[in-house]
Jmol script that loads the backbone (N, CA, C; Angstrom):
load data "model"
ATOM      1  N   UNK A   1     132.886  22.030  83.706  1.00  0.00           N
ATOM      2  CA  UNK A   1     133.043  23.325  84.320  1.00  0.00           C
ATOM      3  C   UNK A   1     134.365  23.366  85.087  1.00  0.00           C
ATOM      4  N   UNK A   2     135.224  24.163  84.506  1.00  0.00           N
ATOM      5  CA  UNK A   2     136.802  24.845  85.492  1.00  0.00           C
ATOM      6  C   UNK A   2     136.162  25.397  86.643  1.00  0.00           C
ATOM      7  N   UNK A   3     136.563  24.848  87.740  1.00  0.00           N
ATOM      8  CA  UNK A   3     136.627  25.005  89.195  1.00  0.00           C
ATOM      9  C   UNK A   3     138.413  25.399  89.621  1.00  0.00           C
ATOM     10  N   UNK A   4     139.398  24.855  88.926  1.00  0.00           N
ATOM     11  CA  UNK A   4     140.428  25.595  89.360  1.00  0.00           C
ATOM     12  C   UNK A   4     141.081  26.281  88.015  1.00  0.00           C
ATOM     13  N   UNK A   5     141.756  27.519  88.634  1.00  0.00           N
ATOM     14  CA  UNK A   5     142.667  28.155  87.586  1.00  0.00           C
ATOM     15  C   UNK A   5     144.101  28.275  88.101  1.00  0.00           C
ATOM     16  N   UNK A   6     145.304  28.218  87.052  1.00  0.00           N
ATOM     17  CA  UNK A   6     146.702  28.425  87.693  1.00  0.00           C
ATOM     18  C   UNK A   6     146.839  29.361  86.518  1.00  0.00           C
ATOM     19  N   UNK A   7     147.971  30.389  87.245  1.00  0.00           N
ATOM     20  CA  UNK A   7     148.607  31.302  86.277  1.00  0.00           C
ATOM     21  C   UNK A   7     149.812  30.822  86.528  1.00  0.00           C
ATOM     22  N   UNK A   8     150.959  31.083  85.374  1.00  0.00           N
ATOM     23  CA  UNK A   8     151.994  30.905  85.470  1.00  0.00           C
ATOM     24  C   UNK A   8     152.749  31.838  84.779  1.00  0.00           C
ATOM     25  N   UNK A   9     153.616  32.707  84.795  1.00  0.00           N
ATOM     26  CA  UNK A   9     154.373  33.430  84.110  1.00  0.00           C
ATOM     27  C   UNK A   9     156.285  32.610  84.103  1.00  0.00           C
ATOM     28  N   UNK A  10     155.814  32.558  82.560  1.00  0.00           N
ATOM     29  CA  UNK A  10     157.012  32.228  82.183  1.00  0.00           C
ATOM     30  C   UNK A  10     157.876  33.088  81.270  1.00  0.00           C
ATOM     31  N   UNK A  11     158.585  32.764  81.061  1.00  0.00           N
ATOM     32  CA  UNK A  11     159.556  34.438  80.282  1.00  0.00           C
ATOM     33  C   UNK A  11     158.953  34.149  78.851  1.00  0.00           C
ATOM     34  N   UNK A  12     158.082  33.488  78.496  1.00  0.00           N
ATOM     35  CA  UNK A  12     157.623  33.823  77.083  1.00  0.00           C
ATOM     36  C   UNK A  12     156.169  34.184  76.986  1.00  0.00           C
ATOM     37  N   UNK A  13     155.592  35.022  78.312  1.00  0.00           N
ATOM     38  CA  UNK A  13     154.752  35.292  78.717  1.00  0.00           C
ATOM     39  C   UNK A  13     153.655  34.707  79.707  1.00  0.00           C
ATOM     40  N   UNK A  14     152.670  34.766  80.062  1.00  0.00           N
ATOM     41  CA  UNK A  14     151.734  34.047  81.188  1.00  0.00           C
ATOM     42  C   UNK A  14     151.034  33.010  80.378  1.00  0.00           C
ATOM     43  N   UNK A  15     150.804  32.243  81.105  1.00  0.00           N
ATOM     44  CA  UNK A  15     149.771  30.707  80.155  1.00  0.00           C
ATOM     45  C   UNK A  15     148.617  30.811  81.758  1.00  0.00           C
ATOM     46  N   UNK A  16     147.453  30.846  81.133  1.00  0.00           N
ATOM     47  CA  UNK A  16     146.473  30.797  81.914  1.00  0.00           C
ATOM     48  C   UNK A  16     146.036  29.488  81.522  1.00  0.00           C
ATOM     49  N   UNK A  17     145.761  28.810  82.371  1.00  0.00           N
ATOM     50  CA  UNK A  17     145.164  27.171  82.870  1.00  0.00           C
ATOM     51  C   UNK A  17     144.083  26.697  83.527  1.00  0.00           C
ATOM     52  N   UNK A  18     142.881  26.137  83.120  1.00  0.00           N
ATOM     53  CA  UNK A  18     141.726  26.030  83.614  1.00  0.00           C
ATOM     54  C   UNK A  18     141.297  24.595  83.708  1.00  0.00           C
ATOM     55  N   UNK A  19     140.830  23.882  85.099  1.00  0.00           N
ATOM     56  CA  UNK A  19     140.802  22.606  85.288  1.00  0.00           C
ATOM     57  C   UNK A  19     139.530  22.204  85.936  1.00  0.00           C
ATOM     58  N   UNK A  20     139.193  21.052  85.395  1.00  0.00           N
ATOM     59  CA  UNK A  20     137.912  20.822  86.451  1.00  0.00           C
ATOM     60  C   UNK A  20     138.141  19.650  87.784  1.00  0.00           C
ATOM     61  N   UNK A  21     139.614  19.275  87.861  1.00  0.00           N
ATOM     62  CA  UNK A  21     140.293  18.088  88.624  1.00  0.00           C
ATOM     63  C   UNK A  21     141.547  18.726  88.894  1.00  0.00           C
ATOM     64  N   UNK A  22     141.756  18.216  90.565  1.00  0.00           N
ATOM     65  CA  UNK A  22     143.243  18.982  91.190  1.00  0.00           C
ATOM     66  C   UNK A  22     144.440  17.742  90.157  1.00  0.00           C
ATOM     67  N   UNK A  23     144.403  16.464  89.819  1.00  0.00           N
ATOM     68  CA  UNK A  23     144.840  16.081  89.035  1.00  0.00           C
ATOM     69  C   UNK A  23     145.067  16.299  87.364  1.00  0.00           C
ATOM     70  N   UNK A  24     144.556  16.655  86.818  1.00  0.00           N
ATOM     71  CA  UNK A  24     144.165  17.475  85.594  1.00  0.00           C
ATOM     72  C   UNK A  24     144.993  18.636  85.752  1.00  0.00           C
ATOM     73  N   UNK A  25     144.718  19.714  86.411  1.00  0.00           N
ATOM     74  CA  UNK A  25     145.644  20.703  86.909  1.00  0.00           C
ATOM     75  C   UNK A  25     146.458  20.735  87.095  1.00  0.00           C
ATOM     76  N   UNK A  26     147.212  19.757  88.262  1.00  0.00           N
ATOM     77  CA  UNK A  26     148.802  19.236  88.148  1.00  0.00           C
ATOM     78  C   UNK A  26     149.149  18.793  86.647  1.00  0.00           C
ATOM     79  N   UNK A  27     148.839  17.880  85.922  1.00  0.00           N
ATOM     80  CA  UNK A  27     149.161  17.806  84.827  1.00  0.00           C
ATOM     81  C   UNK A  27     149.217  18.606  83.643  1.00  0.00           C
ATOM     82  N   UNK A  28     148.445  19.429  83.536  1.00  0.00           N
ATOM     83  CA  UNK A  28     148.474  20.575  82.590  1.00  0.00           C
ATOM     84  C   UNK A  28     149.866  21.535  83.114  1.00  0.00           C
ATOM     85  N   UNK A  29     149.603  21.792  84.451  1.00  0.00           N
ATOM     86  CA  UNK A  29     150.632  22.927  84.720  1.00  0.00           C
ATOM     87  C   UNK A  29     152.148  22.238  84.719  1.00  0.00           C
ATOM     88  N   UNK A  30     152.297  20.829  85.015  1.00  0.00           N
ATOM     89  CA  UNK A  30     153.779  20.596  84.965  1.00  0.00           C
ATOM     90  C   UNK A  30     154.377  20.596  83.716  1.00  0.00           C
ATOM     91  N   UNK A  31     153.043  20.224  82.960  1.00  0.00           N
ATOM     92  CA  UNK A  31     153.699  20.693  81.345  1.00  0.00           C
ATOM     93  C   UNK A  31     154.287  21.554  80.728  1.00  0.00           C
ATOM     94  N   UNK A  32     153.125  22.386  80.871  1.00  0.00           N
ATOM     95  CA  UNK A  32     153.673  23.676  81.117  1.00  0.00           C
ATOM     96  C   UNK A  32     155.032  24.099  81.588  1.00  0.00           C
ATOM     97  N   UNK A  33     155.397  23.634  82.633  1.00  0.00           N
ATOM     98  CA  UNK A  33     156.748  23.931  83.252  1.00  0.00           C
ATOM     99  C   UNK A  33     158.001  23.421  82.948  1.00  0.00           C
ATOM    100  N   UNK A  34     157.846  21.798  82.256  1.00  0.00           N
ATOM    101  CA  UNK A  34     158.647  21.221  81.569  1.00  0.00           C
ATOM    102  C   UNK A  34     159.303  22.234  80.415  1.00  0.00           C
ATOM    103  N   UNK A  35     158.133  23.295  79.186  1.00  0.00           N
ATOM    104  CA  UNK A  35     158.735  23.948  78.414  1.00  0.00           C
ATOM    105  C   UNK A  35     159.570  24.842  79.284  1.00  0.00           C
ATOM    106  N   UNK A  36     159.944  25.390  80.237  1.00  0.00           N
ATOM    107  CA  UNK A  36     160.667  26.294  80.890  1.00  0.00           C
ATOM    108  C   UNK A  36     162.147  26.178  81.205  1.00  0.00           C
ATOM    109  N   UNK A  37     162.980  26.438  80.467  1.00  0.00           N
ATOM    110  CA  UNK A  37     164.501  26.224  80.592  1.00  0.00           C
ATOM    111  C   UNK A  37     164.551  26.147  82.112  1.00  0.00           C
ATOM    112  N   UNK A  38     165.091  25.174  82.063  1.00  0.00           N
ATOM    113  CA  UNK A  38     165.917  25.431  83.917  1.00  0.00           C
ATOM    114  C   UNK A  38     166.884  26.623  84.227  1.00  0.00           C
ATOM    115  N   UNK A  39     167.207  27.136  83.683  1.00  0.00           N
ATOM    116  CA  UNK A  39     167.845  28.484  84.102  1.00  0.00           C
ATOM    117  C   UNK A  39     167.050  29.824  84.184  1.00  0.00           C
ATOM    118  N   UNK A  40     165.683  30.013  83.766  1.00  0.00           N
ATOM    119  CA  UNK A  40     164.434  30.628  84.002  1.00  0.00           C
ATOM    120  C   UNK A  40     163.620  29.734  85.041  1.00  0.00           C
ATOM    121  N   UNK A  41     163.745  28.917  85.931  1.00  0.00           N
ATOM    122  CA  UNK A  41     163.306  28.482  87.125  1.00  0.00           C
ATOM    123  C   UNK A  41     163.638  28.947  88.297  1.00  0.00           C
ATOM    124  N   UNK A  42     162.780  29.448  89.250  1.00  0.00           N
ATOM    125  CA  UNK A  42     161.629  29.230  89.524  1.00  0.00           C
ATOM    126  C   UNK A  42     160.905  30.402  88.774  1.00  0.00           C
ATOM    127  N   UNK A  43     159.495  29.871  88.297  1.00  0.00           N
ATOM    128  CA  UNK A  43     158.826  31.022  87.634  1.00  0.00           C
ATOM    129  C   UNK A  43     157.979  30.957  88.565  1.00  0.00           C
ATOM    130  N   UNK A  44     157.277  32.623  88.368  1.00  0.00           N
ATOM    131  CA  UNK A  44     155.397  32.674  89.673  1.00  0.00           C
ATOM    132  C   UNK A  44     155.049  32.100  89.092  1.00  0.00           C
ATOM    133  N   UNK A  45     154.054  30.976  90.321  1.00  0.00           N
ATOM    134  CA  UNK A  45     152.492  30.363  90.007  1.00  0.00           C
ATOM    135  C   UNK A  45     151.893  30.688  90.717  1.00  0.00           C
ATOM    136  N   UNK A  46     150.335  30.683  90.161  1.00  0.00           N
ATOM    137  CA  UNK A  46     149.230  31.008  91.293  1.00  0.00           C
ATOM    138  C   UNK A  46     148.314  30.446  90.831  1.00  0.00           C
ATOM    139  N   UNK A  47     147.589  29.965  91.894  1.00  0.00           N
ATOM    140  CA  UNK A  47     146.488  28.815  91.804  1.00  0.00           C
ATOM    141  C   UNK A  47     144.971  29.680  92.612  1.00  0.00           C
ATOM    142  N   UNK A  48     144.188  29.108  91.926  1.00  0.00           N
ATOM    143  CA  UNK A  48     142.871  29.808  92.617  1.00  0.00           C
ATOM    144  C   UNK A  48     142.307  28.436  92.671  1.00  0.00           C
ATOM    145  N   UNK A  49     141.226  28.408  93.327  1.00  0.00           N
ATOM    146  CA  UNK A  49     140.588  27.644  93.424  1.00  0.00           C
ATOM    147  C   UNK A  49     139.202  27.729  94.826  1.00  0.00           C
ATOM    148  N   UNK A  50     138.215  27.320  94.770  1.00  0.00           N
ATOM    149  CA  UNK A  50     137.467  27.322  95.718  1.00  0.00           C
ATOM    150  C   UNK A  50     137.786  26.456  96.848  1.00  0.00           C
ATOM    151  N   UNK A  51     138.344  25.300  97.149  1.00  0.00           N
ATOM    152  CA  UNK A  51     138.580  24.900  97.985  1.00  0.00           C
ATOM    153  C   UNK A  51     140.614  25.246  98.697  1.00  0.00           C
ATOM    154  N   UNK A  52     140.360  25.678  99.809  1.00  0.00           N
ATOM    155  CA  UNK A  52     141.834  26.802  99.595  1.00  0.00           C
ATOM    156  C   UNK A  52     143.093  25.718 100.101  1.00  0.00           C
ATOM    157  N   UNK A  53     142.560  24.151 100.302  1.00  0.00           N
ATOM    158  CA  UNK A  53     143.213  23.492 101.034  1.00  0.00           C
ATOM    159  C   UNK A  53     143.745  22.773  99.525  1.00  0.00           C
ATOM    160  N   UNK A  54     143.059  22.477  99.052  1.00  0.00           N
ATOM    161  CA  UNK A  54     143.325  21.560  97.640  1.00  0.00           C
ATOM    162  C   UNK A  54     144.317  23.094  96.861  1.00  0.00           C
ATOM    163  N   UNK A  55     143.746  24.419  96.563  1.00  0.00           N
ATOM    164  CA  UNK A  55     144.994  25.267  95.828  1.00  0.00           C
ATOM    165  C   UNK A  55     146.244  25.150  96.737  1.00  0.00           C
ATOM    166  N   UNK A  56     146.389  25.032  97.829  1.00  0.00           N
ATOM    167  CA  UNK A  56     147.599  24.935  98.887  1.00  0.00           C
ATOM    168  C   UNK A  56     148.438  23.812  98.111  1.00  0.00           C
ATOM    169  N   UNK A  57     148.009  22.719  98.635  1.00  0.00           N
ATOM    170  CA  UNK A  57     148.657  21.392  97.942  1.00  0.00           C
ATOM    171  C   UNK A  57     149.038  21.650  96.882  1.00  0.00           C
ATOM    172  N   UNK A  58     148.189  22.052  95.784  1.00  0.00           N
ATOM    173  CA  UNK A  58     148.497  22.174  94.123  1.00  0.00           C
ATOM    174  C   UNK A  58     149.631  23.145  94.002  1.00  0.00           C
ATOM    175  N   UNK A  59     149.704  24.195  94.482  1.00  0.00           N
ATOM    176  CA  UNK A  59     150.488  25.255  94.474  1.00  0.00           C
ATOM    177  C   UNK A  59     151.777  24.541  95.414  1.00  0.00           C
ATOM    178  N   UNK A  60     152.018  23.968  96.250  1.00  0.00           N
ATOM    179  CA  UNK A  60     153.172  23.264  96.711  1.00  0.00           C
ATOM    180  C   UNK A  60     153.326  22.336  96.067  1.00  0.00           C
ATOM    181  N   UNK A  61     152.687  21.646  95.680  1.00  0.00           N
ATOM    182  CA  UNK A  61     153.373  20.374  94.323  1.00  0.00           C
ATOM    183  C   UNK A  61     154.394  21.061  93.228  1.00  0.00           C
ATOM    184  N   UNK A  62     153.558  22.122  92.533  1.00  0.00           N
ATOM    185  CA  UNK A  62     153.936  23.163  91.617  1.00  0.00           C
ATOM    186  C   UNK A  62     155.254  23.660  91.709  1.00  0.00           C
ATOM    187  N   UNK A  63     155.601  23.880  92.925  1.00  0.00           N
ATOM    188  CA  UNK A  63     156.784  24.026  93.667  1.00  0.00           C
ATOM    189  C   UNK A  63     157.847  23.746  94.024  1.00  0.00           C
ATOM    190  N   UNK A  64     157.130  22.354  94.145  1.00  0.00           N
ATOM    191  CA  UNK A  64     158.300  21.149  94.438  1.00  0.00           C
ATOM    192  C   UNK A  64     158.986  20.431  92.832  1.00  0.00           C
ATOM    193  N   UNK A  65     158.000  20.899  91.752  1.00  0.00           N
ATOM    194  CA  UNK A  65     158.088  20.192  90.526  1.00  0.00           C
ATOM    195  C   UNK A  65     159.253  21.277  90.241  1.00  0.00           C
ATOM    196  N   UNK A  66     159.414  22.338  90.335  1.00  0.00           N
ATOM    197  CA  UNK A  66     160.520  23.000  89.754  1.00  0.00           C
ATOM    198  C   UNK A  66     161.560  23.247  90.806  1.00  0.00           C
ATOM    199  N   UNK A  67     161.665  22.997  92.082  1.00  0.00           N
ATOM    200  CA  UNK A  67     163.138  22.883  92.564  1.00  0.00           C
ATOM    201  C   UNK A  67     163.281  21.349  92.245  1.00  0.00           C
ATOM    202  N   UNK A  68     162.537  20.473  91.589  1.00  0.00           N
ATOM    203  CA  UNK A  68     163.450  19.090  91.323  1.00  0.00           C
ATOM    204  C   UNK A  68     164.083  19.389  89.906  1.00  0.00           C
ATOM    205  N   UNK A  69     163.291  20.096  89.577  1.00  0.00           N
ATOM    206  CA  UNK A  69     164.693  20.238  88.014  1.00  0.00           C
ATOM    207  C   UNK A  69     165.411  21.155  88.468  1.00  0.00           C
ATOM    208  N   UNK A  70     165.289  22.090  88.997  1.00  0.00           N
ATOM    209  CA  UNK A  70     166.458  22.994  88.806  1.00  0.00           C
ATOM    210  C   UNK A  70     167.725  22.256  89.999  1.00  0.00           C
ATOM    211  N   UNK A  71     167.347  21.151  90.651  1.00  0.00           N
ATOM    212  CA  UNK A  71     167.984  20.343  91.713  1.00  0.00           C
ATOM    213  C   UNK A  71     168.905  19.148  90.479  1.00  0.00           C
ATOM    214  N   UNK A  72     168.077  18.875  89.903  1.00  0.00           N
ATOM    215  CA  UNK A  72     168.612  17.668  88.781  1.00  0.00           C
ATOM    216  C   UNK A  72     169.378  18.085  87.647  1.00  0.00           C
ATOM    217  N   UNK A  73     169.414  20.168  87.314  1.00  0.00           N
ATOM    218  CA  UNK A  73     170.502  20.562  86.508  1.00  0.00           C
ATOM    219  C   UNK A  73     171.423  21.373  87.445  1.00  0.00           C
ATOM    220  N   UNK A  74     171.524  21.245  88.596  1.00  0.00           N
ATOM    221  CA  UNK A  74     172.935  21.967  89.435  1.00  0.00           C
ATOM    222  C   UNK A  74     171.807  23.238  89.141  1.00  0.00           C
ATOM    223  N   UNK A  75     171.288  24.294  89.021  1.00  0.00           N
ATOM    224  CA  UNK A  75     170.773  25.378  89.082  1.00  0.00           C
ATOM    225  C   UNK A  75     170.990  26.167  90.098  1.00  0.00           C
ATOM    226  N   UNK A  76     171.028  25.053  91.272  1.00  0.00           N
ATOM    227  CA  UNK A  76     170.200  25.735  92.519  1.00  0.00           C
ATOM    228  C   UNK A  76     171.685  25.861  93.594  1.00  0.00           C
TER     229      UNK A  76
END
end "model"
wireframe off; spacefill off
backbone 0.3
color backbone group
């Protein structure tokens, strides 16, 4: 059973993501983000989740995963 969801809109449309582990979740969604040219970074994410302390974290990881690439191609 998915207990968390992330949306992400990327310029080749939204990828909806459903997890039953805040680990699982990070991993699905950085994938996700890896396909994302660094010059379309930062894209929205949004994280739901029932516990609002664990979507916090996830959603700041999420965060931090794309100012390190766009940090590691001059982007920024």
């Amino acid at each position: 059973m998915a207990n968390i969801a992330i949306q992400i809109d990327t310029p080749q449309g939204t990828r909806l993501l459903a997890a039953s582990s805040i680990r699982e979740a990070a991993l699905m969604a950085e994938s996700v983000l890896t396909t994302v040219a660094q010059t379309d970074l930062p894209v929205p994410v949004a994280v739901a989740c029932t516990d609002t302390d664990s979507a916090d974290r996830l959603l700041n990881y999420l965060a931090d995963v794309q100012m390190e690439r766009m940090l590691a191609e001059g982007t920024l």
